[in-house]
C-alpha positions in Angstrom: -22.8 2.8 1.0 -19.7 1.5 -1.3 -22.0 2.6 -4.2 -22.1 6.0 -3.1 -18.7 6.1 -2.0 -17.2 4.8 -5.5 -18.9 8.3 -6.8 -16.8 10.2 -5.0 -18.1 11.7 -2.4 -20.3 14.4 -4.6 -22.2 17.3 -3.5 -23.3 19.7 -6.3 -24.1 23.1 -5.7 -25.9 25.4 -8.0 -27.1 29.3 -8.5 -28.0 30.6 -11.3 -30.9 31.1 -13.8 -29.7 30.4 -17.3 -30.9 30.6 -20.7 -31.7 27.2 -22.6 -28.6 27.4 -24.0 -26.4 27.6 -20.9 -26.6 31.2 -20.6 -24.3 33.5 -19.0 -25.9 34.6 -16.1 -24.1 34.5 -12.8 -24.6 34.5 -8.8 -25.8 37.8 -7.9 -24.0 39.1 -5.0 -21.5 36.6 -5.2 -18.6 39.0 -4.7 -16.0 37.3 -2.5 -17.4 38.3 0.4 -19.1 36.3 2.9 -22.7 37.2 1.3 -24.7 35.3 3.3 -23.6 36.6 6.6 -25.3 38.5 9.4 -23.6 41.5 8.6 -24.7 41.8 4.7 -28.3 40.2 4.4 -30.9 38.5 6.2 -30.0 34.5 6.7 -30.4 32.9 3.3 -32.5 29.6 3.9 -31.2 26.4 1.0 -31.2 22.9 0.3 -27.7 20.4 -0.2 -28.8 17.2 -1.8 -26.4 14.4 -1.3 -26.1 11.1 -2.0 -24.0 9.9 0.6 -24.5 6.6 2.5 -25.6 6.7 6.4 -22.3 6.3 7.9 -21.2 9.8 6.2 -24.1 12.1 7.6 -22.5 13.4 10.7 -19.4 14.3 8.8 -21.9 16.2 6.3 -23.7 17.4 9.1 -20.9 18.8 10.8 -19.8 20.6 7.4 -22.9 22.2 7.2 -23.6 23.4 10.8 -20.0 24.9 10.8 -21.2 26.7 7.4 -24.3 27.7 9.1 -22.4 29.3 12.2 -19.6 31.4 10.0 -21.8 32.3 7.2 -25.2 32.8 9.4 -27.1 31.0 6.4 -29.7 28.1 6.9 -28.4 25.2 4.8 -29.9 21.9 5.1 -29.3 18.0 4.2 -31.3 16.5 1.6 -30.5 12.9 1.3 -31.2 10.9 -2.0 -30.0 7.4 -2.3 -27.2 6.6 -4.8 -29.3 4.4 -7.0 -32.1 6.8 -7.8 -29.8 10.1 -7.4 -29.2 10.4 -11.1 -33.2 10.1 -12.0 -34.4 11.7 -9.4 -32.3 14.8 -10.4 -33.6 14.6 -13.9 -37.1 14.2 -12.9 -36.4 17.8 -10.7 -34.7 19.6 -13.0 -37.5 18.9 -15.7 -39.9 20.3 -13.3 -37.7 23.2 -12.2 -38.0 21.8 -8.6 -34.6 20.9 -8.0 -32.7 22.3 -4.9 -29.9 25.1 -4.6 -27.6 22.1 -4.2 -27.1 19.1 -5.5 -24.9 16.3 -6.2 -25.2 12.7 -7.7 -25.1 13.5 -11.8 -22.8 12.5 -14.2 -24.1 15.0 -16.8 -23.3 18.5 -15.5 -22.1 19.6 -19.0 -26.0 18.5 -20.5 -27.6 20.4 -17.5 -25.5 23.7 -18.5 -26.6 23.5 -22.3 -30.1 22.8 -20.9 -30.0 25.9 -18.3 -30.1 23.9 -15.3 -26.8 25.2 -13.6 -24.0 27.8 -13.9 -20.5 28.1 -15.0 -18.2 28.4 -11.9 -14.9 29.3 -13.9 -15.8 32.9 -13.6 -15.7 32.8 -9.6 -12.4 31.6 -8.9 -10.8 34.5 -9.1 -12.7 35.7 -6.5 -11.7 35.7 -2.7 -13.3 33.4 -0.6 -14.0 34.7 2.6 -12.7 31.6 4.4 -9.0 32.1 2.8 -8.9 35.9 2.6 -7.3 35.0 -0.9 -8.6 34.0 -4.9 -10.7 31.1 -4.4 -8.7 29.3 -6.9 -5.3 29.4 -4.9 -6.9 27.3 -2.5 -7.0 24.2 -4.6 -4.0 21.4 -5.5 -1.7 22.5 -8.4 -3.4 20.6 -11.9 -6.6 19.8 -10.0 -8.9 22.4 -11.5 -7.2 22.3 -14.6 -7.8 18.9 -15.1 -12.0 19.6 -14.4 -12.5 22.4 -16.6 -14.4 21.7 -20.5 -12.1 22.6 -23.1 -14.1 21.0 -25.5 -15.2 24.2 -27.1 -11.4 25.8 -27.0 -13.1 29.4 -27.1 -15.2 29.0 -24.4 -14.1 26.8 -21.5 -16.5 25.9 -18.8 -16.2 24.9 -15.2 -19.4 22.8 -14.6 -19.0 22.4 -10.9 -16.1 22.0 -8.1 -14.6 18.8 -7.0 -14.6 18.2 -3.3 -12.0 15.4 -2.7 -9.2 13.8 -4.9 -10.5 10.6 -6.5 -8.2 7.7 -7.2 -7.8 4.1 -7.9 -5.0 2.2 -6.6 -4.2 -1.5 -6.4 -5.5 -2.8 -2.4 -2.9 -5.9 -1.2 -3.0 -8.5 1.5 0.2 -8.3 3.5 -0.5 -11.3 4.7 -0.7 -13.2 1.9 2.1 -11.4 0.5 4.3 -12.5 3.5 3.1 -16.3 3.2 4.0 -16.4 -0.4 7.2 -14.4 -0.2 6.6 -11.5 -2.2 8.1 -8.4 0.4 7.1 -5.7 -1.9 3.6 -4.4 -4.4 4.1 -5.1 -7.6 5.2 -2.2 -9.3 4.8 -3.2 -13.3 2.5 -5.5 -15.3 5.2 -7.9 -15.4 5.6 -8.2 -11.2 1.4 -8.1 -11.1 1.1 -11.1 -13.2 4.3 -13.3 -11.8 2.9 -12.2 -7.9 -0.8 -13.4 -9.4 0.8 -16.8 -10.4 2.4 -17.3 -6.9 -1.2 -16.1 -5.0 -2.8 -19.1 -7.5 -0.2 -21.7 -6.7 -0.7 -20.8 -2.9 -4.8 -21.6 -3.4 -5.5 -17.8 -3.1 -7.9 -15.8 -5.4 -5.1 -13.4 -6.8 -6.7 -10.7 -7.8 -10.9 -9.7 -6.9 -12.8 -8.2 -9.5 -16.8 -7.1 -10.2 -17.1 -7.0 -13.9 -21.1 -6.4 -13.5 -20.9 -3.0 -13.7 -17.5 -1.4 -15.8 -15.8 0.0 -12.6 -12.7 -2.4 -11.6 -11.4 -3.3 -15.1 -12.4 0.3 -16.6 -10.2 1.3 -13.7 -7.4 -0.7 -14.7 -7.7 -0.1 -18.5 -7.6 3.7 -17.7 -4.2 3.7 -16.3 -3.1 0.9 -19.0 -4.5 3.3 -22.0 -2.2 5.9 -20.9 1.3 4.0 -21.6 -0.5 2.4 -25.2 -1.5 5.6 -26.9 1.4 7.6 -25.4 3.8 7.1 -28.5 0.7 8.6 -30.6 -0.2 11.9 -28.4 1.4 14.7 -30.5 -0.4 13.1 -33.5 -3.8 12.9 -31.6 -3.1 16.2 -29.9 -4.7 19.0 -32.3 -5.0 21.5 -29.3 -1.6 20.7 -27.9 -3.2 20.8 -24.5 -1.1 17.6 -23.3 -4.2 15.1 -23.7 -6.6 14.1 -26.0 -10.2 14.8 -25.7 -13.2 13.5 -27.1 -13.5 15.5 -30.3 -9.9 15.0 -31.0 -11.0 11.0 -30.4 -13.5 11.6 -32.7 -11.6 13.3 -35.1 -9.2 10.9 -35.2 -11.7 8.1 -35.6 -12.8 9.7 -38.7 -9.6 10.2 -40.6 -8.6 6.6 -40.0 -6.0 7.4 -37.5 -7.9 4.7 -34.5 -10.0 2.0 -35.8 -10.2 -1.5 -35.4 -6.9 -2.5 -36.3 -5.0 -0.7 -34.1 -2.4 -2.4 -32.1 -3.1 -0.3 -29.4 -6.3 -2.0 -28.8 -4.9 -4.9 -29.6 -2.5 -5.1 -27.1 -5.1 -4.1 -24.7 -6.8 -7.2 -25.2 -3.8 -9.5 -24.9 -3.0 -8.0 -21.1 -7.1 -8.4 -20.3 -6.4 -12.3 -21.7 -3.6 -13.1 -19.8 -5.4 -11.7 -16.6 -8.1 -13.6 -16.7 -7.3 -16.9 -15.2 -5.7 -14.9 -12.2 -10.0 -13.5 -11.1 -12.5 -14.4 -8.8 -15.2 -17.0 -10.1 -17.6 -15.5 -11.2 -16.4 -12.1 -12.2 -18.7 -11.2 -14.8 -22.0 -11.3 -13.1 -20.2 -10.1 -9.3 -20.8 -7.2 -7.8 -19.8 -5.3 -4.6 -18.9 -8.8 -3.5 -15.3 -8.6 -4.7 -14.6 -6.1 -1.8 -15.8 -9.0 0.6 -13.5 -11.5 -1.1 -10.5 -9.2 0.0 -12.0 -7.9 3.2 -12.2 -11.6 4.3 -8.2 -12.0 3.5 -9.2 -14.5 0.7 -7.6 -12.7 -2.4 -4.3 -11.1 -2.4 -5.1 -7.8 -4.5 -7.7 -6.1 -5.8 -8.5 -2.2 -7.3 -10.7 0.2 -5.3 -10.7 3.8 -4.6 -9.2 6.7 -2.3 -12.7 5.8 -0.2 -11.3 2.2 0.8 -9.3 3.4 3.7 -12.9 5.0 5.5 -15.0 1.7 4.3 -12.2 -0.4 6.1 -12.1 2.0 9.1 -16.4 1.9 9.3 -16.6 -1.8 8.5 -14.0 -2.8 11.2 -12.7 -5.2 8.4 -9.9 -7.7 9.4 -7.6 -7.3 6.2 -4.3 -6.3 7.4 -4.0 -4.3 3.7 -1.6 -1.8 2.3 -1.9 0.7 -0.7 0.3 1.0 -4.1 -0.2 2.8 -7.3 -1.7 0.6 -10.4 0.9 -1.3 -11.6 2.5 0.2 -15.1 2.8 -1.4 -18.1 6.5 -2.0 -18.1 8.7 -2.7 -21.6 9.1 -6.5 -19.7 5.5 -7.1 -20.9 4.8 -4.7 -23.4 6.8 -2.9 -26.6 4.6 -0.2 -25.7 5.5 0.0 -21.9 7.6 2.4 -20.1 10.6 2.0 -18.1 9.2 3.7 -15.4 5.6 5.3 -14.0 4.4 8.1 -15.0 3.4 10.4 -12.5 0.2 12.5 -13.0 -1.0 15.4 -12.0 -4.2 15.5 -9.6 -7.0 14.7 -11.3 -10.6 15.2 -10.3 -14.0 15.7 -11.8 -16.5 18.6 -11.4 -19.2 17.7 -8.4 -20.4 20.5 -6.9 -22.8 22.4 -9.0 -25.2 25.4 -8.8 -29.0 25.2 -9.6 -31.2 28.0 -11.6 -33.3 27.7 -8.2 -30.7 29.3 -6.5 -31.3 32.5 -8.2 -34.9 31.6 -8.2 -34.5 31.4 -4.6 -32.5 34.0 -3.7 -29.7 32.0 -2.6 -27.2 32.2 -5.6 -24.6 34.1 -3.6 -24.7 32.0 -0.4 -24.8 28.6 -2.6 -21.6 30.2 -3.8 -19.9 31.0 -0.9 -20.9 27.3 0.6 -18.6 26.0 -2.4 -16.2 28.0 -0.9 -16.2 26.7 2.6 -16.5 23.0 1.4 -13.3 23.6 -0.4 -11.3 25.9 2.8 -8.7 24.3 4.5 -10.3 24.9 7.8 -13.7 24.2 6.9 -15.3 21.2 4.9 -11.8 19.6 3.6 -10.9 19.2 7.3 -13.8 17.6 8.1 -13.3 15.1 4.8 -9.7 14.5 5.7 -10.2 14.3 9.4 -13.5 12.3 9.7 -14.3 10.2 6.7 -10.6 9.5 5.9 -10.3 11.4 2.5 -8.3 13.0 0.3 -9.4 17.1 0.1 -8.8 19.2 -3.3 -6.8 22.0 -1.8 -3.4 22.7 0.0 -3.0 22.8 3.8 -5.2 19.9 4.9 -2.7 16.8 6.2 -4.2 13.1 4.9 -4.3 10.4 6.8 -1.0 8.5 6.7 -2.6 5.3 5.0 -3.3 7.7 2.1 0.2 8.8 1.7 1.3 6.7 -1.0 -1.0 7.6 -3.1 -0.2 11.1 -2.8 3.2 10.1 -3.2 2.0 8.6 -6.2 1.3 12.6 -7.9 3.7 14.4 -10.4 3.0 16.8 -13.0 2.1 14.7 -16.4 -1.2 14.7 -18.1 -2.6 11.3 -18.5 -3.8 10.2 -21.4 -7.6 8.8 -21.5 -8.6 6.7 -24.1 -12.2 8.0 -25.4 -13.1 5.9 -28.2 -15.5 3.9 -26.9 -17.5 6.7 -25.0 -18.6 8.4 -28.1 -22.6 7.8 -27.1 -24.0 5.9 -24.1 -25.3 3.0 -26.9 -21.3 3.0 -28.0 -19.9 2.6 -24.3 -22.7 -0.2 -23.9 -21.6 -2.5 -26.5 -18.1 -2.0 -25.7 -18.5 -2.9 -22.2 -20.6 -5.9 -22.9 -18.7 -7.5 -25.8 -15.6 -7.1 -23.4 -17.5 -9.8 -20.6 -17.9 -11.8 -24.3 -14.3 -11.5 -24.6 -13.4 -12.1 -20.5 -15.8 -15.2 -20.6 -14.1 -16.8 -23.6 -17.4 -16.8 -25.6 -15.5 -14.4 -28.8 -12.4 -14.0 -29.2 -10.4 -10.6 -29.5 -10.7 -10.0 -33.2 -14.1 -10.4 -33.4 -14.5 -8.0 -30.3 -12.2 -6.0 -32.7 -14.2 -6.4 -35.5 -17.6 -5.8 -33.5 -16.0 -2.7 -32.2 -14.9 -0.9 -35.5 -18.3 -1.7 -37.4 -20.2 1.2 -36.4 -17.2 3.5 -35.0 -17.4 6.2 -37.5 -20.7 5.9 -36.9 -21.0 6.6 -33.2 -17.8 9.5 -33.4 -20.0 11.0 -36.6 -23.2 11.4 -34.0 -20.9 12.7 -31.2 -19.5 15.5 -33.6 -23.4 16.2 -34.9 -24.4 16.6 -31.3 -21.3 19.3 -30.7 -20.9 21.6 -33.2 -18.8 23.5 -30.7 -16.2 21.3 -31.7 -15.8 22.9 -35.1 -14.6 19.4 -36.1 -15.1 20.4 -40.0 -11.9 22.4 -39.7 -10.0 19.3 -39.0 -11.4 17.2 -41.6 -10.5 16.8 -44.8 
């Protein structure tokens, strides 16, 4: 459940038979009207896979059977477990077999170069017949921006449609906070470590982590990247876009401009040392078991998602908890800190997609138009917000109050990812794995350092082979 949770609640939807190379075929019919209704067709009969653990299918359900009444469409549940959603996605689209819908895949750009699903930027201009408006006014400002490919600056694509706003934010005890006088979340590094100290004196666990998998301290490093490579962004910048993507990672990695001597990174590794002795025995080789550490009241913080709030309200957990933003790296800790947080704009990641089968299928235009009633107000983001205690992509949906502060949490600055360690899957592997070196005292942070900048040129050389989109010889000297 947690699992399939942590990935955000996807459900991918997909209509449209491509060419190999992505193609530009669209939905047919899809024309801002309610295509699959009684009125213009026959009832168009589809499959939604999901990956969704068994607390969430009635919520699904209901989303569906209040698409089925409006739209007069047959959609149905498929349900693949987390664990196997990714493969068994492969294994279908390989075989063409896969359904209308589908969710449960990190690689929606490498299914739209292979054929495998459409381009949705093209339909949100279109009115959705559940908002009588453009599709795309329906959404939080930034949100879509922020899940669109502009890695090819000619060509944007829009590989699928977010469902619900994904965060991480830093879980505390209040009543371990009370017991060791601390009244308020810490707000910077320097409060996160001095309120980890006091947990540790108190015979607390002060802050719960699974470092099995890269979820909790990837979190944390994502939100810490932003303040250390801030002072570089108009020199990484080549787009001016306000962030830096991959190829401009990559470009930079080959002129020199990030490579293993970068303080940057090596300040990075100084705030991972100094956390260390504040974590949960055990932290490398834990697992989901950190939540249960917290959920028992025996730490005083940890990280986890938006999806908390519904796993505390299904599990009937005792943890008298409250939410806060990450903490920022402050100027206190860090010559490369801020004086205050930076406040982002909504950011999400594409999750609905739509399948070649679709077309195949005849079901391209209502597969459509059910992306457009999981994202209504009134349809499937009510039933997220209302039943499963989530935070909906678009305007005019009220979150539950528990969720507030993290909304509160929203402004209008891009963040800033960090993206040179994610050049190939091999390259993200050793990174995370001489990081539990580092964490378990086994090397020591120059020769993670070291390690890391051997083959970088390497690994951001493949990456810019792989995308010749990228037109990275224009950059290079």
């Amino acid at each position: 459940m947690r699992k399939s949770i942590a990935t955000a609640l996807t459900l991918a939807v997909s209509a449209s038979l491509l060419s190999a190379c992505g193609g530009d075929n669209e939905p047919s019919g899809a024309s801002g009207t309610a295509a699959g209704s009684p009125a213009n067709s026959a009832p168009v009969s589809f499959t939604v896979m999901h990956n969704q653990g068994e607390y969430s299918w009635p919520a699904y359900q209901k989303i569906v059977d209040g698409f089925n009444a409006q739209s007069g469409n047959k959609a149905a549940l498929k349900y693949i477990p987390a664990q196997e959603s990714e493969n068994w996605l492969q294994t279908q689209f390989i075989a063409a077999s896969e359904p209308e819908v589908i969710s449960g895949t990190s690689k929606l750009a490498d299914a739209y170069k292979n054929g495998w699903i459409v381009d949705i930027l093209p339909y949100l201009d279109e009115v959705s017949p559940y908002t009588n408006k453009p599709w795309k006014e329906s959404f939080l400002p930034g949100l879509i921006e922020s899940a669109i490919d502009r890695s090819d600056e000619n060509n944007p694509h829009l590989y699928g449609i977010p469902n619900q706003v994904v965060t991480v934010n830093l879980y505390y005890n209040k009543d371990i906070f009370d017991k060791i006088g601390v009244a308020s979340p810490p707000a910077t590094i320097t409060e996160f470590l001095d309120v980890a100290k006091k947990a540790k004196d108190a015979g607390y666990v002060p802050f719960s982590i699974q470092n099995s998998t890269d979820w909790n301290i990837g979190w944390f490093a994502g939100d810490l990247f932003g303040y250390l490579w801030q002072s570089r962004l108009s020199e990484l910048d080549l787009n001016q876009s306000g962030k830096v993507e991959l190829n401009e990672w990559a470009i930079a990695v080959m002129e020199d401009k990030v490579n293993e001597i970068s303080p940057e990174l090596k300040e990075y590794l100084r705030f991972i040392g100094d956390l260390v002795p504040y974590l949960n025995e055990g932290f490398n080789s834990a697992s989901w078991e950190f939540e249960g550490i917290f959920n028992e009241g025996k730490s005083a913080m940890a990280l986890n998602g938006s999806w908390y709030p519904n796993q505390h309200q299904e599990g009937g957990f005792a943890v008298n908890y409250g939410i806060a933003p990450i903490p920022y790296l402050d100027k206190g800790y860090s010559e490369y800190g801020g004086d205050s947080r930076r406040k982002y704009k909504i950011g999400s990641t594409p999750s609905f997609a739509i399948t070649r089968n679709a077309q195949q299928n005849k079901a391209d235009a209502a597969s459509l138009e059910f992306l457009q009633y999981m994202t209504a107000p009134e349809g499937g983001a009510k039933v997220l917000a209302d039943d499963l205690n989530l935070i909906p992509v678009v305007d005019g949906v009220e979150v539950p109050a528990i969720l507030q502060p993290i909304m509160d949490s929203f402004g209008t600055e891009d963040k800033l990812d960090f993206l040179a360690n994610e050049f190939t899957a091999e390259q993200k592997d050793n990174w995370f794995k001489k990081q539990q070196e580092y964490m378990a005292g086994h090397i020591t942070a120059d020769e993670f350092l070291n390690e890391y900048g051997k083959d970088l040129k390497k690994y951001a050389s493949e990456a810019i082979k792989n995308h010749p989109e990228w037109n990275a010889d224009s950059y290079l000297k």
